[in-house]
C-alpha positions in Angstrom: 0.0 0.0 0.0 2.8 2.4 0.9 4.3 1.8 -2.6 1.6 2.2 -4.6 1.2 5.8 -2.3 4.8 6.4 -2.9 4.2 6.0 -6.8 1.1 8.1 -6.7 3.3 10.9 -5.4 6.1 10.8 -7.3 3.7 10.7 -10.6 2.4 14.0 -9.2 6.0 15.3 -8.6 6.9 14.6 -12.0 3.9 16.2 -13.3 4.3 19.0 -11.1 7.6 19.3 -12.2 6.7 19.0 -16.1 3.8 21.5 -15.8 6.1 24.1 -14.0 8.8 23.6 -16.4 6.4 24.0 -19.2 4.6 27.0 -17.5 8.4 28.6 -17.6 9.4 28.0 -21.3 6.0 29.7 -21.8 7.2 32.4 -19.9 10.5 32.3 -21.1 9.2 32.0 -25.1 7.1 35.1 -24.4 10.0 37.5 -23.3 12.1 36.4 -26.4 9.2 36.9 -29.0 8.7 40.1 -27.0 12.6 41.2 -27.0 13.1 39.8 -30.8 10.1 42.6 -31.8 11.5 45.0 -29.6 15.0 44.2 -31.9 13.4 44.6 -34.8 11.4 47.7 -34.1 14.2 49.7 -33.1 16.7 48.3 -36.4 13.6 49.9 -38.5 13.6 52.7 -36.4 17.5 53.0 -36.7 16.8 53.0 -40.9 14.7 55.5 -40.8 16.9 58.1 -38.7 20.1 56.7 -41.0 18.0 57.7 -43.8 17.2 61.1 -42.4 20.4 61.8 -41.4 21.5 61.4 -44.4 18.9 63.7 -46.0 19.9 66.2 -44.1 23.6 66.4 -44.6 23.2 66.7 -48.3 20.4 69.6 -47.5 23.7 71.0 -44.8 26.1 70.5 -48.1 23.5 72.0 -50.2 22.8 75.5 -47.7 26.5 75.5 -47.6 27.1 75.5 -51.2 24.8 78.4 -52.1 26.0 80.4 -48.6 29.3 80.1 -50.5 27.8 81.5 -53.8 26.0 84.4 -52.6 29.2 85.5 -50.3 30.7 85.6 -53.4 27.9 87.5 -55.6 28.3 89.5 -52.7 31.7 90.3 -52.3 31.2 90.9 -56.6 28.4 93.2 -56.1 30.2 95.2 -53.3 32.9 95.6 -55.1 31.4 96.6 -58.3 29.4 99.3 -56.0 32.2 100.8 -54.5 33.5 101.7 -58.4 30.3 102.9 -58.9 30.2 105.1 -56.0 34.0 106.2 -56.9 33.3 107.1 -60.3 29.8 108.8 -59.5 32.2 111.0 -56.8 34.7 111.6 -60.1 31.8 112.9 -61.9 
């Protein structure tokens, strides 16, 4: 009689034992899925600024291009106004 109790319990340990085990890697399953979409979210998210940052040096290149233009065209125009103010003082 004691053996058969003895086997009882240790069938209940075991399936104790299983069902925690089980309940874990459930557990354990859900963090990854919910870490592995957190991964991926923040790689698209990473694209995204890459791709803005990338916009927005060649719009810095471009601003600084044309800055470098006009401080020309205006070094010309000043220039060319001072003759003209020269030559209007000659008159």
């Amino acid at each position: 009689m004691y053996t058969n109790s003895n086997q009882n319990q240790a069938a209940q340990d075991k399936t104790r034992q299983k069902n925690e085990i089980q309940r874990q890697i459930v557990m354990q399953e859900a963090d990854y899925k919910k870490r592995l979409n957190e991964k991926i979210q923040i790689e698209s998210e990473m694209r995204d600024l890459k791709r803005k940052e990338d916009q927005i040096r060649a719009g810095i290149q471009e601003k600084q291009s044309r800055l470098s233009r006009l401080e020309q065209e205006i070094l010309v125009s000043d220039t060319a106004l001072k003759n003209l103010r020269k030559k209007l003082n000659l008159v």
